[in-house]
N, C-alpha and C positions, 0 to 999 in steps of 0.2 A: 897323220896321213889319211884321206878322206879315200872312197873307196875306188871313185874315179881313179887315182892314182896308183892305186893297188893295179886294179887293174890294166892301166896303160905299160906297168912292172912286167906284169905276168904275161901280159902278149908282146912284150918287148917293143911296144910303142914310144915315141919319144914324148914327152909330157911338155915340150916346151914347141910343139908344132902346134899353131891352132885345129888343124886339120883333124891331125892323129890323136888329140885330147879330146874332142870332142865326139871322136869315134867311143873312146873309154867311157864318157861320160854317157854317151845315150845307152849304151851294154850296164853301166853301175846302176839307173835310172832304169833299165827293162827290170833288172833282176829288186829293185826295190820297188819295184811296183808292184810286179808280178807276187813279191810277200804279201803285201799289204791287198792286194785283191783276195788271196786264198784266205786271210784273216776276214776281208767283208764276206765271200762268202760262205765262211763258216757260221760268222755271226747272223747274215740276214736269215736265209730259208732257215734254218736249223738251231743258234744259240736262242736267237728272239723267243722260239716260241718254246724252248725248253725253259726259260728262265720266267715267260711269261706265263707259263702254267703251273709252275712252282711258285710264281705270287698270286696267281688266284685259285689254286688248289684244284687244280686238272691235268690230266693227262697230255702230255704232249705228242707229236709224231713219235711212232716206235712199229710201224710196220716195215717200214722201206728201208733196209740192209742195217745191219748190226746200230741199236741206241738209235734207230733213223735217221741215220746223216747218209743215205742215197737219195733223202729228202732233197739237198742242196743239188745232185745230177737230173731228180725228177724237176723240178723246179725249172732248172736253166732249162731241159726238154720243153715244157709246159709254156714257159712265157717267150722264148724266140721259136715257138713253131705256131705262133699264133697270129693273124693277119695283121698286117700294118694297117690302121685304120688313117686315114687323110681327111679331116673331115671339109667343107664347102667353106671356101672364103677366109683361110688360113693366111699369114703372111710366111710364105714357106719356108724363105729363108733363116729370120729369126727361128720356126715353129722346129726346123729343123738343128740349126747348129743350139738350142736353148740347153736338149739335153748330155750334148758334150761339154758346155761352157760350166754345167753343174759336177757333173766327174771329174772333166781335167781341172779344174781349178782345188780340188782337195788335192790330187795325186802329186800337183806340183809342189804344194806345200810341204812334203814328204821328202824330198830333196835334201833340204837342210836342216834335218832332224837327226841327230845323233843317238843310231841303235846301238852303239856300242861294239869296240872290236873292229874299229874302223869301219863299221857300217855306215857310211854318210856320204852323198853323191858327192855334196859342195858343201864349203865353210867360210860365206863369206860374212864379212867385218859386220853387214845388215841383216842377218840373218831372222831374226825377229821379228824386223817390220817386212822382210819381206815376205815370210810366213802369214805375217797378219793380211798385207795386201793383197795374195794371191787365194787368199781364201775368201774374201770380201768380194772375189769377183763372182762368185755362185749369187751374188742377189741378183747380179747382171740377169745371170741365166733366170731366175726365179721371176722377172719383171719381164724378159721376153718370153720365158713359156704362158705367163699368164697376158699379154698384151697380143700375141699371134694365136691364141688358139681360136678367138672369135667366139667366144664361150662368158657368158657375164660373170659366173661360178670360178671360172681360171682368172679373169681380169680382178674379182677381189680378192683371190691370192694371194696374187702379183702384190696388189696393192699392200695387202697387209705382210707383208714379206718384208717389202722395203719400206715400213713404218716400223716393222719390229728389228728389223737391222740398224736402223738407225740411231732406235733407243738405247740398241745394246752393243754394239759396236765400240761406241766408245766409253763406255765401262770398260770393256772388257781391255781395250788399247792402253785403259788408262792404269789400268791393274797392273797389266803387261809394264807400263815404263816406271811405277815403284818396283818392281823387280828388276828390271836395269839398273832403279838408281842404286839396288845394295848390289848387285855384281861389276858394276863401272861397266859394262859392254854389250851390246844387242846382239853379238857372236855367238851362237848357241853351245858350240865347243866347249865355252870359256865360262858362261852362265853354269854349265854341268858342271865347272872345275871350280866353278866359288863353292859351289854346295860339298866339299869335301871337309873331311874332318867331324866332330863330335860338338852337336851343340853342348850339351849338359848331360851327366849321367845319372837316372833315378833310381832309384832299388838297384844299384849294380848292372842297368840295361842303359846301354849309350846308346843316346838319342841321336841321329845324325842334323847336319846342321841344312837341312831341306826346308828352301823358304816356308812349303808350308808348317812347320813349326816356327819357322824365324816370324812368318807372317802371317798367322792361321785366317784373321779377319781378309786380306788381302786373297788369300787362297778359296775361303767363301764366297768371297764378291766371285771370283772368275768362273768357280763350277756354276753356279745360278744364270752368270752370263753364258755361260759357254751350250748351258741348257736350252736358250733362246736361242743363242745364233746356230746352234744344230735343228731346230724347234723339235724338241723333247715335253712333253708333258711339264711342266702343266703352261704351256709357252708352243704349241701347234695351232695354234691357230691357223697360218698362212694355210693348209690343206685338214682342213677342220671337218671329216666327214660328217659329221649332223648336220652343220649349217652348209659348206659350200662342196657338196660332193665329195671332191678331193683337190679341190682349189687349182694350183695353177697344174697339177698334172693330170687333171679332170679326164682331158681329151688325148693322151696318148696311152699307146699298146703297145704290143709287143718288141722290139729291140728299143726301141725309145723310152718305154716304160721299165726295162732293165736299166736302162743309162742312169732312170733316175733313181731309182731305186738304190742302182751301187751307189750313187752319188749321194744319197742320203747318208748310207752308211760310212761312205770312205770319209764326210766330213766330222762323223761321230770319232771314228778312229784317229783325225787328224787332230779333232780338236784334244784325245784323251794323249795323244804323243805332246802338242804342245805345252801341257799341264803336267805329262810325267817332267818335260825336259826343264820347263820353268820352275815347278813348286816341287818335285817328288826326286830329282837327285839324278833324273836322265835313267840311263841303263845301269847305275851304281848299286850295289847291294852285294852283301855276304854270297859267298861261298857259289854260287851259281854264276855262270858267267850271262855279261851285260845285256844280250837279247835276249835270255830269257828274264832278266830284271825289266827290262822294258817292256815287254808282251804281256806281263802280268802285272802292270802299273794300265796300261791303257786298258787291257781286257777288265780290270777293276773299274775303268772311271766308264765305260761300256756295261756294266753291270748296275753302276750308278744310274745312267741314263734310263736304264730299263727298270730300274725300281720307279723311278720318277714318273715313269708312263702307265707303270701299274697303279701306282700308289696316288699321285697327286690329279686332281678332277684341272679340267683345264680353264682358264681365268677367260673372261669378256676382252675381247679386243681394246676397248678404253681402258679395262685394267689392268692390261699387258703394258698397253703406253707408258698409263700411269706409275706402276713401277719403275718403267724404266727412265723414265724423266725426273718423276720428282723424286726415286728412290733409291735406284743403284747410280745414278749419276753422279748425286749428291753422294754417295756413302762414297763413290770410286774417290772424287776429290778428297775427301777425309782421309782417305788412307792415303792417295799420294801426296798430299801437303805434311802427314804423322810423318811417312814413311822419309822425306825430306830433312824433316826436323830433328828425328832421333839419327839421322846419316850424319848429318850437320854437327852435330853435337858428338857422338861419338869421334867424326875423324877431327 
């Protein structure tokens, strides 16, 4: 039972009105949003820089209310009380709707992600590819914030955004459908209920059968992609402050500059939910119940991205390509043509 339908229960809605289900579903969709926004703004103003001064050996905010997380209240004060800048010969339209198309296209992905405990807006049969397509539309956005801002600095952004989406996109797709081929279904419910059970047990500690042990090479390829299509170190390029300011979001302030901001983040959280739900078991795990197995799978792969930022210096634009063309492309196929063969052969 998805949470829509909890909820249609609980206010005594009929679930089989298209009307009245889809009242349930925008209330199941407020209340999963509205998680996962307080998760990005835990992590933007306030996890970043605590985690990011523990990898470079400095102090982080600790003035502003207990551990300085009235950092995250100073912050949201700080950047929407700050002038809307417009700059001359804008295409307004694009320059305007670029930083909703970059937000809402994470939050949507979020829909069909099972938190566990029937936390799940929807559970449809596509679940997976539609996860993947609704996330692929932030290049949209990335290619009209940097083509409307009338800014050369925003236009190779753009440009390198959707050169870097495209190298790594389908890696990342392709990663995604050898994990289909061992669960038989792109259902994400049902991907979480193949990973049940005990792969092997070592020293007396059972391993669970979570793709990323069934498939550890396969689970590689995805974090390195999934590095890129969030652009995490060493794969930011598209807003490369040394060379292009801050690329395609050069030219916006204040509530726009929030949009993308969270939008940065909520794609990080997105992409760490569809890695818990694909390779790490969904919300499954001992003794704690399933959103908190879940929260502490993605806040881990969000911990990941922030070492990678600290840690890894960022590659030249041709050798972002290059990777991605002649390197994870080819490794993606290797795994899905293995991951084929030992299916084949086993069943």
């Amino acid at each position: 039972m998805t949470l829509s339908d909890t909820i249609a229960g609980l206010l005594g809605l009929n679930a089989n009105d298209p009307l009245q289900f889809f009242l349930a579903a925008i209330i199941a969709s407020a209340i999963v949003g509205t998680f996962m926004l307080v998760n990005v703004a835990i992590a933007g103003p306030w996890a970043k820089r605590k985690i990011t001064a523990a990898f470079t050996d400095r102090i982080a905010v600790n003035r502003i209310g207990p551990f300085g997380l009235m950092v995250i209240v100073a912050d949201a004060v700080r950047l929407l009380s700050k002038e809307l800048i417009v700059p001359e010969e804008v295409d307004r339209p694009a320059w305007d709707l670029a930083p909703l198309v970059i937000a809402g296209s994470a939050l949507f992905g979020f829909a069909v992600i099972p938190m566990g405990n029937g936390i799940q807006v929807a559970d449809p049969e596509a679940g997976l590819a539609y996860v993947f397509a609704v996330a692929s539309l932030a290049s949209l956005g990335l290619v009209m914030a940097g083509y409307a801002s009338n800014n050369k600095y925003s236009m190779l952004g753009g440009l390198r955004a959707v050169a870097q989406n495209l190298a790594y996109e389908i890696p990342l797709v392709l990663t995604g459908v050898s994990v289909v081929i061992f669960a038989g279904t792109l259902q994400m419910s049902e991907i979480v209920a193949a990973q049940t059970g005990t792969l092997a047990t070592i020293a007396g500690i059972p391993i669970p059968s979570w793709y990323a042990f069934v498939n550890p090479f396969a689970f590689v390829l995805f974090l390195v992609a999934n590095l890129a299509e969030v652009g995490r170190n060493p794969f930011d390029t598209p807003e490369a402050p040394t060379e292009i300011v801050a690329g395609y979001q050069t030219e916006y302030s204040s509530v726009y500059f929030v949009l993308m901001y969270l939008g940065e983040f909520i794609h990080i959280f997105l992409g760490g939910a569809i890695i818990a739900t694909i390779f790490l078991g969904g919300p499954a795990g001992p003794v704690l119940p399933g959103i908190v197995w879940f929260l502490i799978k993605i806040w881990a792969v969000f911990l990941f991205t922030q070492w990678a930022r600290s840690a890894l210096p960022r590659v030249r634009i041709d050798q972002l390509i290059e990777i991605g063309w002649k390197g994870m492309l080819v490794l993606s196929f290797a795994n899905l043509i293995l991951t084929a063969i030992i299916v084949g052969v086993v069943v």
